[in-house]
Every structure is written in structure tokens, then in C-alpha cells.
C-alpha positions in Angstrom: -37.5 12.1 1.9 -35.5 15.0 3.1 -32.2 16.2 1.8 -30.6 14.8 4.9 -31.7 11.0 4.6 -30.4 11.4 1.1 -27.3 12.7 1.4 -26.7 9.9 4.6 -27.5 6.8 2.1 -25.6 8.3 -0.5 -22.7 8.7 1.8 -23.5 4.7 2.3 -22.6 3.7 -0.8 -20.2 6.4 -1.4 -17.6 3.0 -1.0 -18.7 1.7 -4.4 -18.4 5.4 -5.9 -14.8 5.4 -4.7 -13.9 1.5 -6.3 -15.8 2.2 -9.6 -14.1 5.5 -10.5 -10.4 4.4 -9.3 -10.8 0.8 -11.4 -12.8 2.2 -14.2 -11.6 6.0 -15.2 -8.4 5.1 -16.0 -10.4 2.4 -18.8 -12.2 5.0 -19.8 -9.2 7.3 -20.2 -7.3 4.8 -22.0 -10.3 4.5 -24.5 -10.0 8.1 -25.6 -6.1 8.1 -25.7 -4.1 5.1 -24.6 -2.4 5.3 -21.3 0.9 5.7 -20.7 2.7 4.5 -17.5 2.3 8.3 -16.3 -1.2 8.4 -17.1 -2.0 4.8 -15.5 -1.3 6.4 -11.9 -4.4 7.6 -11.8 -5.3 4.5 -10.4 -3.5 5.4 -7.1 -4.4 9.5 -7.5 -8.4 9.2 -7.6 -9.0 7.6 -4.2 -6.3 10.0 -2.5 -8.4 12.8 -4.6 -11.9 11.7 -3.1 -10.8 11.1 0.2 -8.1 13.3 1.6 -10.6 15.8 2.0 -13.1 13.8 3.7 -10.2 12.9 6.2 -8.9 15.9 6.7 -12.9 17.1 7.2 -13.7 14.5 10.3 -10.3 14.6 12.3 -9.6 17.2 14.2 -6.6 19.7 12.6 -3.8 19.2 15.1 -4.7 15.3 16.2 -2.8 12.0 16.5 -4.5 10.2 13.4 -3.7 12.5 10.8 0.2 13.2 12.0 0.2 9.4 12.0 -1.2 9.5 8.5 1.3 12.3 7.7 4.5 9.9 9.6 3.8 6.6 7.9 3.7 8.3 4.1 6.7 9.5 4.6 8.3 6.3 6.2 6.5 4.5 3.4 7.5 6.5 0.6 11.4 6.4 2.0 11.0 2.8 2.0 10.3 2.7 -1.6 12.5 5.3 -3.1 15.3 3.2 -1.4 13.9 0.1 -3.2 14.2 1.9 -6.8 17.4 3.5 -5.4 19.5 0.5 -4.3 17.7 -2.6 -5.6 16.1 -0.7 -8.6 18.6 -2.0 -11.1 18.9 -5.1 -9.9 15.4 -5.8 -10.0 13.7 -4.1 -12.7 13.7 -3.4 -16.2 12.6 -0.1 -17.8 12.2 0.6 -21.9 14.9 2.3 -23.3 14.7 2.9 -27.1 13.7 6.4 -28.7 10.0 5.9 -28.4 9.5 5.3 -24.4 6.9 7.5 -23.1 7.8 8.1 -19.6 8.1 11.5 -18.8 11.7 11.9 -17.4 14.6 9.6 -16.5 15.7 10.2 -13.0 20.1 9.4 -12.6 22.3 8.8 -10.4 25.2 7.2 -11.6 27.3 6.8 -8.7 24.5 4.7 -7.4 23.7 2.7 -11.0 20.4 4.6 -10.8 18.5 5.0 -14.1 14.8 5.2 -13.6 12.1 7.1 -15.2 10.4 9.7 -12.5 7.0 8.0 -12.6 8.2 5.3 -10.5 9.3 7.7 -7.9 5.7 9.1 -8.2 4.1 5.8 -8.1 5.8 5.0 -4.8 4.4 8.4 -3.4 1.3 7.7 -4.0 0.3 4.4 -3.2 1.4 4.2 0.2 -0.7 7.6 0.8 -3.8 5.6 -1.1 -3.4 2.7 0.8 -3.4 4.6 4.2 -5.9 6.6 3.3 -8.7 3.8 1.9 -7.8 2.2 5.6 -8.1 5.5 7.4 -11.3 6.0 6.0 -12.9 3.1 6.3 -11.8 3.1 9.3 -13.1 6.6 10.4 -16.4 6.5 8.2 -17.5 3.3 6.7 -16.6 1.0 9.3 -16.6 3.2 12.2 -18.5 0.4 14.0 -15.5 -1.9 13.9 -13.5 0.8 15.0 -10.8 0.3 17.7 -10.9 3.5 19.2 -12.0 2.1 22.9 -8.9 0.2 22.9 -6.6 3.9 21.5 -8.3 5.7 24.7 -7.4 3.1 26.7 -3.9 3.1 25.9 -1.5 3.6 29.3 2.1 5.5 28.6 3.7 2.3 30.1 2.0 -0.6 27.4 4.5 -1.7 25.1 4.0 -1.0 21.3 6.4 -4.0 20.4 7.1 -7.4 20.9 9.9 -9.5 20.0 10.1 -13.4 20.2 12.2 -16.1 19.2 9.4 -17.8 17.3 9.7 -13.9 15.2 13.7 -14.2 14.2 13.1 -18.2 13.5 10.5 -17.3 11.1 12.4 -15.0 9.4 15.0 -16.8 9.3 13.2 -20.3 7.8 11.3 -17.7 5.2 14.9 -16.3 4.0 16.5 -19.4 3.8 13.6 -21.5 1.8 13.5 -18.6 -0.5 17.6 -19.0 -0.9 17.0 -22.2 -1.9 14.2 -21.8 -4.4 16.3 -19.0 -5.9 19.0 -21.6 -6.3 17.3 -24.0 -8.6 16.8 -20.9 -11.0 18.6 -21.5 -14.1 19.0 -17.4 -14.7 20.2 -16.8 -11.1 23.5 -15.2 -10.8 24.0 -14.2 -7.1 23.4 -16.4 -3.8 21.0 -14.1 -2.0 17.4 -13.3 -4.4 17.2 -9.6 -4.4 13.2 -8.6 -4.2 12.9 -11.8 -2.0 15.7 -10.8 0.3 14.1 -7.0 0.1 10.9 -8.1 0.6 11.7 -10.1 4.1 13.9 -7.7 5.3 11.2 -4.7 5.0 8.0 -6.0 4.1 8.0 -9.5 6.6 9.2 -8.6 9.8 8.1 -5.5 10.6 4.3 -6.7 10.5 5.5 -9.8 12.2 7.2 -7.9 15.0 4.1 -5.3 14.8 1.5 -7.8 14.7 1.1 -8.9 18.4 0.9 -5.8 20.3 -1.2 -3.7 17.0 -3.7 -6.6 15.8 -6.7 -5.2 18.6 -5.8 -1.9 17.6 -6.7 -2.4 13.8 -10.2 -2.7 12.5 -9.8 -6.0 10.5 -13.3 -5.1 8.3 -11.3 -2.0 6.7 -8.1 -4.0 6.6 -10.4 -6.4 4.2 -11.4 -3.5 2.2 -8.1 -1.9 2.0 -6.9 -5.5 0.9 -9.2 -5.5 -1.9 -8.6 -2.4 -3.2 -5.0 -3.4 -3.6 -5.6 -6.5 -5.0 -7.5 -5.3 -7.6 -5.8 -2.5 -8.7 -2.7 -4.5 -8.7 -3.9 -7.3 -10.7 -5.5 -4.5 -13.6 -2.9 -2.2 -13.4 0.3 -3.9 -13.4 -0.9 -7.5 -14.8 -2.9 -6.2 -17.2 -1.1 -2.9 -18.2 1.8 -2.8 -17.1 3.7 -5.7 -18.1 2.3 -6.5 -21.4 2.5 -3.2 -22.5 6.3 -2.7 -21.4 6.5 -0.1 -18.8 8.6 -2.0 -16.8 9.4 -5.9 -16.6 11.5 -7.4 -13.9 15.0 -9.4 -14.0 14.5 -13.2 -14.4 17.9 -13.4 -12.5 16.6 -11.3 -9.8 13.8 -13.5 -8.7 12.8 -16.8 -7.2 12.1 -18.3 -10.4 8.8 -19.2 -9.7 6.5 -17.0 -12.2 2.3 -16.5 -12.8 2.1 -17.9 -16.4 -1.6 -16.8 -17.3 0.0 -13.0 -16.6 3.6 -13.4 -18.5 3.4 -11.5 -21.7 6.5 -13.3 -23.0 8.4 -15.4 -21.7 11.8 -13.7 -21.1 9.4 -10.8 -18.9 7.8 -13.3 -16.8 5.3 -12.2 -13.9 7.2 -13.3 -10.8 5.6 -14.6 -7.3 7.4 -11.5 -5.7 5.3 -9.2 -7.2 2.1 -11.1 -5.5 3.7 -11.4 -2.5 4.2 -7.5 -2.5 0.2 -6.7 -3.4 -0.2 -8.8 -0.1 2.7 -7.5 1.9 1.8 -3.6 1.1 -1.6 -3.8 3.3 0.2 -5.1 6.2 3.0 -3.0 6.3 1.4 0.1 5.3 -2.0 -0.5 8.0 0.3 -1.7 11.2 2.7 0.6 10.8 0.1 3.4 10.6 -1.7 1.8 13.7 1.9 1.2 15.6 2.3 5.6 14.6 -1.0 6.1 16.5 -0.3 4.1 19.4 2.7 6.3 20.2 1.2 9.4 19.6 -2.0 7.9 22.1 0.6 6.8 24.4 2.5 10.3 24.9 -1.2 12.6 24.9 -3.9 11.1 27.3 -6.6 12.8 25.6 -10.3 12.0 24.2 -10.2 10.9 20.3 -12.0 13.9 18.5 -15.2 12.6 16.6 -16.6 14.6 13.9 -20.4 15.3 15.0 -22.2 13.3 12.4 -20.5 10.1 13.7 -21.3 11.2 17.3 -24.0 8.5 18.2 -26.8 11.3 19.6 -26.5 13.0 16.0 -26.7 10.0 13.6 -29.1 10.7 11.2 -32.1 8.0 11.4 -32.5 6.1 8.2 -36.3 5.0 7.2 
């Protein structure tokens, strides 16, 4: 077997290389010295370490998809650093005796803003994670359910939005079931529930409004995978670390009231439904904007989407 049919079937499971090390280094880290919350965001840094490069290595320097990559981290990132920003301190809760281990507290007092820097770095990476596990799967592992006919065939005058009455109405019905859910909680103190309220407002309507125009523009099979990675590192990092180790707990007040009991530490830290809703919310928001960013940039240059050579069909490498 020559070095070539090796390297293509170990690029084939390359997938399960990428999982493995981003869900079971950190473990493995933690066994030699525990992790601390800084440490723990090597959940989110491996996968941007492994595949950055391989994205960067089969798209073309100065095309659409990676200034689209590029665009939607930053819009992403923005996103969440005015989350910590405005609704920060009204959402979460951080450890503030002597021996906390975060790094550096990052204040602003005019805007009630005390939050250690690892959250700021947590909500830089991720977003670029996310996007890249899609991108990739996308460009590599699922290039066969790739949509990139339907990106050629994109006309300056096709729309890249759509919005509908049945849109506002759901938005609408979602805010004001969650109002009153948030009212029969006993710890509630104002009328509007905060991460709910944030959560519809920036992580419901834009996929909603997205959705119709961008779903035959996504490749659903990497959105799958992309929503599995999440998942998972969600539910071992945050459920299984996070919380009952401290590095963070959020406001009973704050939320819905409606809390995960098998992943609530104690009962005045609970594990709310908002924090599930997010681990669903982030693949949508993160994968349709990235895909509404390409349109645009397919829409204003008319030009053939640059394949790297061994995806090019009459260079595949024949497996045996």
C-alpha cells in the first residue's frame, strides 16, 4: 500500500482524531494537574489548532469563504463580549474569595463589569471553533454534501433575507411564554428574564429570519457534526467542570426557573434550561450567519469557487 492511500484513509478518520483529542486532552491534563477554568479552554483551542491550518491550506488566500470565516468571528465574538458586558452581571456569577484561580479580573465600573479575562477568551474562541469544525467538514469531510453548486449559482439580484409575519409572531409567542414562565419563579426580581430575553433577541431571530433564504446553502451533514461537537463539549465542560467546580454559576433570579437537576451541584447554583438552549442556539447562529457572510461575498464576485486539487474529482486518490 503506497504512502498515498495511507495518508488518504488516515485523512478519513482524521474526524475521530479531532473529537478524541478535543474531549479527552483536557482529561488527561486535568489528571497530571487539575484544571483550572483557564486551563479548561483547551477544549475550544485544540480543534482551532488542528484545523485552521488545514483551512487556510485548501481555500484559496484572498477568497470569499475564509473572509467570511474571518467576518462572522468577529461578529460572533462582539456578540458575546456584549453579553458579559451588559448582561454579564446580571446573569452570572464568578468566585471571589482569595483563592480563585482565574488569571485576571477584567473592570469596568461604569458599566458594573467585573469579570475574570477567561470568559472574554472563552467567547473568542468558540465561535472561531464552531465555524471552523463546520467549515471543515464542510470543505473536507463532507465535501459531498457540499452546497457549493447552489454558491456558484448565486445571481447579484437573489435576496439573502426574508422576513414574514409568521417570523415577528414567533418571536413574539417565544418572548412572551418565557415572561410568563419567568414569572412563576419564586427568585425572580425583574419582569423581563435576562439570558431568555438575550437569548431571543440574538440567538432566535436571526437564524429564524436567516433560515429560509440560507437552509440550501448549508450542508446539513456538517451542521450535524458541528452540533455534536458542541453538545458534547458543552455537556463535559461546563456540566461536568464548570459548575461543580465553581468557575462560574448563574443567578437563580436571572433565569426561567426551570433548572437540569441531575447537573445542579447545589441547589442555590442550579443548571438552568438557558444554558441548553444556548449549546443548541450557538450551531445555528454561528453556521447561518457564516453561510448568510458567503452569500454576500458570492453575490458581489461572480467567480468559480477555488478547490484545492486533491478534492478536484480527476485527482482523488482511488482507495482499494
Amino acid at each position: 500500500m503506497n504512502s498515498a492511500i495511507l495518508k488518504a484513509r488516515f485523512r478519513e478518520l482524521d474526524w475521530l482524531f479531532l473529537f478524541l483529542s478535543s474531549w479527552v486532552l483536557p482529561f488527561v491534563i486535568d489528571y497530571l494537574y487539575p484544571l483550572t477554568y483557564f486551563w479548561s479552554l483547551a477544549f475550544w483551542f485544540v480543534p482551532t489548532l488542528i484545523l485552521l491550518p488545514r483551512f487556510l491550506e485548501y481555500t484559496d488566500p484572498k477568497g470569499r469563504r475564509r473572509s467570511a470565516l474571518f467576518v462572522t468571528t468577529v461578529g460572533i465574538v462582539v456578540l458575546g463580549i456584549l453579553l458579559d458586558c451588559v448582561f454579564g452581571h446580571a446573569i452570572l456569577r464568578f468566585d471571589e474569595t482569595p483563592t480563585a484561580s482565574y488569571v485576571w479580573w477584567v473592570k469596568i465600573p461604569s458599566l458594573g463589569v467585573k469579570v475574570p479575562i477567561e470568559e472574554f477568551l472563552f467567547y473568542t474562541m468558540a465561535p472561531i471553533t464552531i465555524l471552523l469544525v463546520y467549515a471543515w467538514a464542510d470543505e473536507y469531510w463532507l465535501a459531498l454534501y457540499s452546497a457549493r453548486k447552489e454558491r456558484d449559482a448565486i445571481q447579484p439580484s437573489d435576496r439573502a433575507v426574508e422576513i414574514s409575519p409568521l417570523t415577528i409572531a414567533l418571536a413574539v409567542v417565544t418572548l412572551a411564554v418565557g415572561v410568563l414562565v419567568f414569572r412563576r419563579n419564586p427568585e425572580a426580581t425583574l419582569w423581563l428574564p435576562p439570558y431568555f430575553t438575550f437569548l431571543v433577541a440574538f440567538a432566535l431571530i436571526p437564524p429564524v429570519v436567516l433560515f429560509r433564504r440560507m437552509r440550501r446553502h448549508v450542508n446539513w451533514p456538517a451542521f450535524g457534526v458541528t452540533a455534536m461537537y458542541v453538545f458534547m463539549t458543552s455537556l463535559i465542560w461546563e456540566a461536568t467542570l464548570a459548575l461543580p467546580r465553581g468557575w462560574w454559576w448563574y443567578r437563580p433570579d436571572a433565569m426561567l426557573g426551570l433548572s437540569v437537576a441531575a447537573w445542579t451541584p447545589q441547589k442555590d447554583r442550579p443548571f438552568p434550561l438557558e444554558a441548553i438552549l444556548v449549546w443548541l442556539a450557538c450551531p445555528f447562529i454561528c453556521i447561518l450567519l457564516y453561510e448568510y457572510v458567503k452569500f454576500r461575498k458570492y453575490r458581489a464576485r461572480a467567480k468559480a469557487t477555488w478547490v484545492h486539487p486533491s478534492l478536484r474529482p480527476s485527482e482523488s486518490v482511488e482507495l482499494t
